[in-house]
VOGU-3710 file (C-alpha; in Angstrom, 3 decimals, decimal comma):
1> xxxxxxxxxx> -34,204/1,717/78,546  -36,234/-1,110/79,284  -34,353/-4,489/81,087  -35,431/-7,868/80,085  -37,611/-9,193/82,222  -39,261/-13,142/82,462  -42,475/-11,534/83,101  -42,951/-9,830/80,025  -42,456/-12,171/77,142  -45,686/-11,784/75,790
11> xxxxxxxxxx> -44,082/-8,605/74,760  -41,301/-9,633/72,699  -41,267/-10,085/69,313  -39,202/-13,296/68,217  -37,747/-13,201/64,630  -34,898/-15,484/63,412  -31,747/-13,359/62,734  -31,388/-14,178/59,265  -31,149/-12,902/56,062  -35,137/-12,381/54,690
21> xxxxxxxxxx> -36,338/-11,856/58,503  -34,041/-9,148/59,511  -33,289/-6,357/56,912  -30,843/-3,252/56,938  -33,839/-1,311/55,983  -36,111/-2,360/58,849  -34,059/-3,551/61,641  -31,638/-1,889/64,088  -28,626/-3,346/66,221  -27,382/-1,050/68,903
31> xxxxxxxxxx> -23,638/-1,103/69,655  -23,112/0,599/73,472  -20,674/0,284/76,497  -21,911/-0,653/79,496  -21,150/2,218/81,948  -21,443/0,138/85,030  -21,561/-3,681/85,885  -25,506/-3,587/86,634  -27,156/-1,222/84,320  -25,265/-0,597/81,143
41> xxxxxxxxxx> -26,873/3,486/80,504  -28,081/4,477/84,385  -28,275/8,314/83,162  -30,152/7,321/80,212  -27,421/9,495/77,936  -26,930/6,653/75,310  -30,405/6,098/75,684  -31,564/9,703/74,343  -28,893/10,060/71,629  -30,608/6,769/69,804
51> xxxxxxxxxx> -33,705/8,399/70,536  -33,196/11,399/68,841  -31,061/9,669/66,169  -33,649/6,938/65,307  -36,768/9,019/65,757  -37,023/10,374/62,757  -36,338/7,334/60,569  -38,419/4,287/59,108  -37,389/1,037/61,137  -40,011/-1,553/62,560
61> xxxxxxxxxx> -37,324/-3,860/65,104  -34,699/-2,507/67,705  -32,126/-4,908/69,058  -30,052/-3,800/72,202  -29,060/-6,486/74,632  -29,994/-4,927/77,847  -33,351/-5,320/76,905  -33,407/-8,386/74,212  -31,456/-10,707/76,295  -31,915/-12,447/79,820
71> xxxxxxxxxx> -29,951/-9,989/82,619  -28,183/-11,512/86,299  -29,587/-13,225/87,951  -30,522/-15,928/85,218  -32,394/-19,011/85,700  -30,310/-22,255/84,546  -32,617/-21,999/81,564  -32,696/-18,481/80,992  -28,596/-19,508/81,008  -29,220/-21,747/77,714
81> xxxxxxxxxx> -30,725/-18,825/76,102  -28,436/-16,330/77,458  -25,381/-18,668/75,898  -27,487/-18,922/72,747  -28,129/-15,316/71,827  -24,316/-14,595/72,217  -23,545/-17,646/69,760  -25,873/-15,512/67,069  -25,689/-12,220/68,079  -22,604/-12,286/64,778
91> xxxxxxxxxx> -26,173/-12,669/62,274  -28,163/-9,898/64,298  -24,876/-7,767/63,438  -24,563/-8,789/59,973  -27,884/-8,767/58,732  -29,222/-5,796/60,796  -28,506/-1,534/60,551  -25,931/-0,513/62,645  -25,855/2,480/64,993  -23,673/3,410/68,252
101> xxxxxxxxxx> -23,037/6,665/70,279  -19,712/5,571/71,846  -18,208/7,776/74,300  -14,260/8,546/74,710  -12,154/5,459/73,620  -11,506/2,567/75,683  -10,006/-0,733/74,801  -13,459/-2,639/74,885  -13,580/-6,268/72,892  -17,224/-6,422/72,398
111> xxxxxxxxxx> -17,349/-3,335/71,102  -14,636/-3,935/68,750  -16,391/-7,409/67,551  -19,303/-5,351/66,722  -17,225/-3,139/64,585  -15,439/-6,038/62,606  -18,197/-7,828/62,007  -19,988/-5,112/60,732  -17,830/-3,578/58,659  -16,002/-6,362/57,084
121> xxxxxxxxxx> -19,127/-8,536/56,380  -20,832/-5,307/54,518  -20,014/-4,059/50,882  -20,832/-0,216/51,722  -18,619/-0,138/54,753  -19,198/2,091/57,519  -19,068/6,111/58,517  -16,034/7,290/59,787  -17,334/9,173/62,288  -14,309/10,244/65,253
131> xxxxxxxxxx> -15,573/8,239/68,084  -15,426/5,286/65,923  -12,335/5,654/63,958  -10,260/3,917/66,734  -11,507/0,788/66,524  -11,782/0,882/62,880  -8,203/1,602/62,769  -7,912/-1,623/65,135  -10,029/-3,450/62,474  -7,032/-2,928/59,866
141> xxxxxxxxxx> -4,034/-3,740/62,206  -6,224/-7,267/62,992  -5,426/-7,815/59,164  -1,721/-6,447/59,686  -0,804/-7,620/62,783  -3,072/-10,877/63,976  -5,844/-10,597/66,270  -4,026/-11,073/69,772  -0,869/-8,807/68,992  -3,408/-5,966/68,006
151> xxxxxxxxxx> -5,894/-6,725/71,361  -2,569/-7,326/73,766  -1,271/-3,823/72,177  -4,328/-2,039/72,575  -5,172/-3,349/76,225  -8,417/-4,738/74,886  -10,848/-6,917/77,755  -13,729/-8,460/78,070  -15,837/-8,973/81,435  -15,922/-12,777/80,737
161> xxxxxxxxxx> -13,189/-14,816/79,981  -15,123/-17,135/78,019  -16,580/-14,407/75,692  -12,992/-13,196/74,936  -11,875/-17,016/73,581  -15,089/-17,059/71,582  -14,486/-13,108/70,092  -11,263/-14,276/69,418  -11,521/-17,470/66,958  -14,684/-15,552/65,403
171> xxxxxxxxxx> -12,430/-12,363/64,896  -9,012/-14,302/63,658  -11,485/-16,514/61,254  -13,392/-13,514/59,856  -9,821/-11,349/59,649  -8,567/-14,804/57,734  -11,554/-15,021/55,031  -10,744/-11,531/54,431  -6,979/-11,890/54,010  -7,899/-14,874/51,773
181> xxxxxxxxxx> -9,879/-12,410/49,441  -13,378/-14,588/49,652  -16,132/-11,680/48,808  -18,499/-10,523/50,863  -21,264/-12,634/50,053  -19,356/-15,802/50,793  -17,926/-14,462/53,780  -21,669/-13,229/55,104  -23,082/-16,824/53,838  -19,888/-18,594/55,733
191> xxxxxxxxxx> -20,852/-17,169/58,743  -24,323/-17,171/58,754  -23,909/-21,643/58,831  -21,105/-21,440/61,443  -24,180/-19,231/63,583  -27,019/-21,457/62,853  -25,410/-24,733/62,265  -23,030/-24,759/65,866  -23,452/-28,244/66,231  -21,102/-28,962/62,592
201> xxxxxxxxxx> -17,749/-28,861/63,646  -16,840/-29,547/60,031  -18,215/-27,154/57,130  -17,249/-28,057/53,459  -18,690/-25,774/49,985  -17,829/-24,664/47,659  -17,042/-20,640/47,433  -15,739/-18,314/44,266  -12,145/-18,826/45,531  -12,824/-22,428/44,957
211> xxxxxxxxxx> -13,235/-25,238/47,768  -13,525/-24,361/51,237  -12,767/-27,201/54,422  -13,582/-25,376/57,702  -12,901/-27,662/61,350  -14,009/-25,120/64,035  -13,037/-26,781/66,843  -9,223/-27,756/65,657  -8,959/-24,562/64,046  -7,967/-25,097/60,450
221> xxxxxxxxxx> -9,217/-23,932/57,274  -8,193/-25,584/53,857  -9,033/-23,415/50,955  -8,000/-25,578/47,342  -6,225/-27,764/49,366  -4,223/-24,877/51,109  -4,107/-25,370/55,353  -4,874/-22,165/57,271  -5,050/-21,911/60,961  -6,670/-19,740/63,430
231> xxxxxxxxxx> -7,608/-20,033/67,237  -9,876/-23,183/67,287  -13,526/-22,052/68,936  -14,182/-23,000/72,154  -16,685/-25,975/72,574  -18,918/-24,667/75,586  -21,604/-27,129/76,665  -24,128/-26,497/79,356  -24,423/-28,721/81,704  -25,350/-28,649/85,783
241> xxxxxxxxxx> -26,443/-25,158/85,445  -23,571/-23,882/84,295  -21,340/-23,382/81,227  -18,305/-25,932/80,316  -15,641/-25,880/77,851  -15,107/-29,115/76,521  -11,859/-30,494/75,580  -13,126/-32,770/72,543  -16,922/-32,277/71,039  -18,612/-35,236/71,896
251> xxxxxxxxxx> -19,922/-35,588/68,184  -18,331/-34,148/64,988  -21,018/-33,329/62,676  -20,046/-32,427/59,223  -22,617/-29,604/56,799  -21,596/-29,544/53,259  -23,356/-26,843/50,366  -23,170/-27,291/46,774  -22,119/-23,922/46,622  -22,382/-20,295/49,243
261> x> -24,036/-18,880/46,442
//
């Protein structure tokens, strides 16, 4: 498998991640551990079960981070886009095939991201094949339990610190439009403006369950006048080379729709 590299972008293919650009029939996300801190497949084993798995099938676009997103060492701007592709990496999930070869369980929190937001945002669900079924299992205590009692349970971690705060709000928001019964398509359309509109701290529309009122950063939803609350998202900034959490955006904006639909 191929690792990004700065001096082959003429290579690349650059397609937004959106519904109408990126299609379950033509597209491909691959969901994979990373077996060591450097090189995420050194034996190539993950590499040659896609092979043989996708091979045979019609598909025109293959996304896998290793090779689709800026590796260490990054340049400060190679940093922005790094930060960026993580922000909508929920839409390449979402609006993209899924496919993984996972190897004997472990308590990994990207990998169980990739689960929930595939198989909650989809109407056909996913295969319940065995070395899946423990993290879709996970999936449904999220909607028991919460989000943190089922990852401190499980032992679940994350390399980064600030990727598990991020996973986090995005998992207890998606886990609360489910409990709240919206339907797929508003939940997919919901999430598709908190990826491409991450400036909007405030999101108002209209959905099928009625009115929606979403503050990301304070962590409250209102659905018909109803207050909800979930882990507010973190505000990371870049600045000086490097990422920042800010304690209070520095501008609110606000994104209303007539309607998801």
């Amino acid at each position: 498998m191929t690792k990004w590299s700065r001096d082959r972008l003429d290579d690349y293919i650059l397609l937004p991640a959106a519904n109408g650009y990126v299609s379950r029939d033509t597209c491909f996300f691959v969901s994979h551990f990373w077996h060591s801190k450097d090189d995420p497949d050194p034996e190539g084993v993950s590499l040659r079960l896609h092979q043989e798995s996708l091979g045979p099938q019609s598909w025109n676009y293959i996304w896998v981070d290793w090779t689709c997103t800026p590796q260490s060492p990054r340049t400060p701007a190679e940093e922005v886009y790094f930060a960026s592709t993580l922000q909508t990496m929920s839409a390449i999930i979402r609006n993209a095939a899924f496919t993984w070869f996972y190897p004997p369980f472990e308590p990994r929190l990207w990998i169980l991201y990739e689960v929930a937001e595939y198989a909650l945002t989809c109407d056909g669900g996913i295969d319940l094949f065995p070395d899946i079924k423990e993290y879709l299992k996970h999936v449904d205590e999220m909607l028991t339990n919460g989000v943190r009692t089922t990852l401190e349970k499980h032992g679940y971690r994350s390399t980064y610190e600030s990727d598990k705060e991020f996973l986090v709000s995005w998992l207890e928001l998606l886990m609360l439009t489910k409990k709240l019964r919206l339907d797929t398509l508003d939940i997919r359309q919901l999430f598709d403006n908190l990826t491409w509109h991450r400036m909007a701290g405030t999101l108002i529309c209209n959905t099928t369950r009625g009115t929606l009122h979403l503050c990301r950063f304070e962590g409250v939803l209102e659905l018909n006048g109803v207050r909800h609350t979930f882990t507010p998202f973190p505000n990371w900034v870049f600045a000086n080379g490097k990422l920042t959490l800010e304690s209070k955006p520095s501008r609110d904006k606000t994104l209303t729709t007539a309607n998801l639909h």
